[in-house]
C-alpha positions, 0 to 999 in steps of 0.5 A: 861795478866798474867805472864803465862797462859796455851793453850789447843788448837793449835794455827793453826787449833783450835783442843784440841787433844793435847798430851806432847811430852817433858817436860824440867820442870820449866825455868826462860825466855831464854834471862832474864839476871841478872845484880850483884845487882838482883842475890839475887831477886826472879827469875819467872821460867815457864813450859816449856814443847811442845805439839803435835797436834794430828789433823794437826801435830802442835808442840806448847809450852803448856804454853805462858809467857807474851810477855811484860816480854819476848820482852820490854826489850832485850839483843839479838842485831842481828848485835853483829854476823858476822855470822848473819849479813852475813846471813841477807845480803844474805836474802835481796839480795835473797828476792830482785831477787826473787820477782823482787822488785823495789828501792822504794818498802816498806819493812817492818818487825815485830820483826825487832831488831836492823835493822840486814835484814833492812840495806842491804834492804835500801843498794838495794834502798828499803824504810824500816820499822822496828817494834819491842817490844824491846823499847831500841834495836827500839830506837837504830835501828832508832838512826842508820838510821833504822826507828823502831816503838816500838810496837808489829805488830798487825792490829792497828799498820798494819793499821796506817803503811799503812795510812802512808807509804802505802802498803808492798811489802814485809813483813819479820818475821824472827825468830819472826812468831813462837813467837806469840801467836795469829797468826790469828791476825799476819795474819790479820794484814799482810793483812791490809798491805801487797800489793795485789801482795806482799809477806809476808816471814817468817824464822823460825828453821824448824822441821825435823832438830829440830828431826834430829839433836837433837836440843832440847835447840831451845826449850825455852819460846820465841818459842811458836810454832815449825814449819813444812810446811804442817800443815802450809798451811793448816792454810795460805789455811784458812786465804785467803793465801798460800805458794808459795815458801820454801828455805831450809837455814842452819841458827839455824841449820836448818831453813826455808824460807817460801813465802806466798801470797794472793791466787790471786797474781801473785807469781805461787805456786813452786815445793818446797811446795810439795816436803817439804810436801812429806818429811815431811810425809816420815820422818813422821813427824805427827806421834807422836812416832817420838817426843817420840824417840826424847824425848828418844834421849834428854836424852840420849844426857844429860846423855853423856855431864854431864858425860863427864863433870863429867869425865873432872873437876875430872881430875881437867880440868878448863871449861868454856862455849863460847856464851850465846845465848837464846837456852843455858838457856834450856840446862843449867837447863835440863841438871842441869850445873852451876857454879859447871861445868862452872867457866863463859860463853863468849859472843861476845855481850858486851850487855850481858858481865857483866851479870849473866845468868838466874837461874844458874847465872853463869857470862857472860865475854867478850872473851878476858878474855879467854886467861887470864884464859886459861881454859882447855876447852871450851863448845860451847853453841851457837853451831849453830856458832861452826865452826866461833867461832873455826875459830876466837879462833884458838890460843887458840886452838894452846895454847892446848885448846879443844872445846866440842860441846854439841849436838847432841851428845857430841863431843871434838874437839882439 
């Protein structure tokens, strides 16, 4: 495959009645972190703009960047987040209760990371399987007790599992559904593997918060699609499959948790699959005017934070920014900050303390060295953790620091 190619036509129902609803410009890959040595390299920036489909409601990437530049090599480890870790734990539990799984039931997930969901399963008595890309964060996982294959999930590798493992009960794609180009093959690959009577659980950032709460840096390349429930079944309705169950849940700002099974298991179809449809419409999510306001609000959101910006560093205020999750690189280079606003970035992940961020290169440290250079301020990037991470630096805050969070509207918090 190319670096880049473009997609004229949704991924879910095949229609070409594709029209831009936002375009971000040009953006090197969210998590391509730089070591000191490459910062004079030529860096790949890509289209990053999201189409709307006119015929199902479908919100996808216009462009898909090649996945073995995206995924081969990741700086993301899921358990360097308590508040990830927590999640995971409740995820694991939920999915056991609610299935009514049994010790010994396999569980296996696509895009596993470093085991974060798979570790609290095994805790339940579960057998466990991880698939990742990510050759070094496979090799890690399975070194700590997680067997983790280091492919990209696809009917080949579906088939090889079931010949050896035998058939899931579950399979969980969480935060790694709406990463995928050619989710005809993700399906059919699930059906080589899922057991008759499984369960096939997806979480992903769900779109009427994406809208609502203005949480446009969830935008970047990794998330070739945008998801809503509606257009979703339909797509599952067509492969043999369909939604029996959705969860609202508060991670990334929004997500959620999607059950899907073969048409003819036992799992009965809830309420909750209709009541999201219906909210759905009534919020009008199909309408693309929504998208348009959206876009309009994006803006307005950029011409607050870089004027409040502006305001702070001709006062001589010293800004920093906390957390470099994947969503900062598009806020960064839409809203053109760099190492002129920020003088460096936190991160609680020591796979990414060292490094310098994508395009803007602004270095990335570890958080102790805040209360070294004791900014003024400090830009919570990874927004979707503010309160934690305002809980957890509660001296610097007692020391006279302030918290700005960026979205959805600029906010200072001292």
């Amino acid at each position: 495959m190319a670096k880049v190619k473009k997609i004229n036509y949704c991924r879910l129902c095949k229609s070409k009645n594709l029209e831009k609803v936002l375009d971000f410009g040009k953006t090197p890959t969210a998590n391509s972190f730089l070591k000191k040595s490459q910062l004079r390299d030529k860096e790949d920036f890509f289209p990053l703009a999201v189409n709307f489909c006119k015929n199902c409601g479908q919100l996808q990437l216009s462009h898909v960047v090649s996945p073995e530049i995206m995924f081969r090599h990741y700086v993301w480890v899921s358990s360097t987040s308590p508040v990830t870790v927590k999640h995971f734990e409740e995820y694991a539990k939920s999915v056991f209760n609610n299935l009514l799984l049994k010790k010994g039931d396999l569980v296996v997930e696509m895009g596993s990371n470093d085991g974060v969901l798979l570790k609290p399963f095994k805790k339940l008595g579960m057998r466990v399987l991880g698939v990742d890309p990510a050759r070094n964060v496979a090799k890690r996982a399975t070194k700590e007790g997680i067997p983790t294959l280091p492919h990209f999930f696809n009917t080949k590798v579906a088939k090889q599992i079931a010949k050896k493992y035998g058939r899931g009960k579950v399979i969980a794609a969480n935060n790694v559904f709406a990463h995928i180009n050619d989710l005809d093959e993700i399906v059919k690959a699930v059906g080589e593997l899922l057991d008759k009577d499984g369960a096939f659980v997806i979480e992903a950032p769900y779109n009427i918060d994406l809208v609502e709460k203005n949480l446009f840096d969830i935008v970047y390349h990794e998330h070739l699609s945008y998801l809503a429930i509606k257009p979703l079944d339909k797509f599952f309705v067509n492969h043999g499959m369909q939604i029996f169950d959705v969860v609202k849940k508060d991670v990334h700002g929004g997500s959620v948790r999607v059950y899907v099974k073969f048409k003819e298991a036992k799992y009965k179809v809830k309420g909750s699959v209709k009541k999201f449809i219906d909210l759905e419409k009534k919020k009008k999510l199909f309408n693309i005017d929504t998208y348009r306001r959206f876009a309009r609000k994006i803006e307005e959101n950029k011409i607050k934070l870089s004027k409040l910006l502006r305001k702070l560093k001709k006062e001589k205020k010293s800004i920093a920014g906390y957390g470099a999750p994947a969503k900062s690189t598009t806020l960064l280079h839409y809203f053109n900050l760099g190492t002129e606003n920020l003088d460096f970035i936190a991160d609680d992940s020591p796979y990414k303390q060292g490094l310098f961020t994508p395009g803007k290169h602004i270095p990335v440290i570890s958080p102790k060295e805040i209360y070294t250079k004791n900014p003024d301020y400090l830009l919570i990037l990874a927004w979707n953790f503010a309160d934690s991470v305002m809980k957890m630096h509660e001296k610097y805050k007692k020391a006279g620091g302030k918290f700005i969070i960026p979205v959805p509207s600029p906010t200072i918090y001292d």
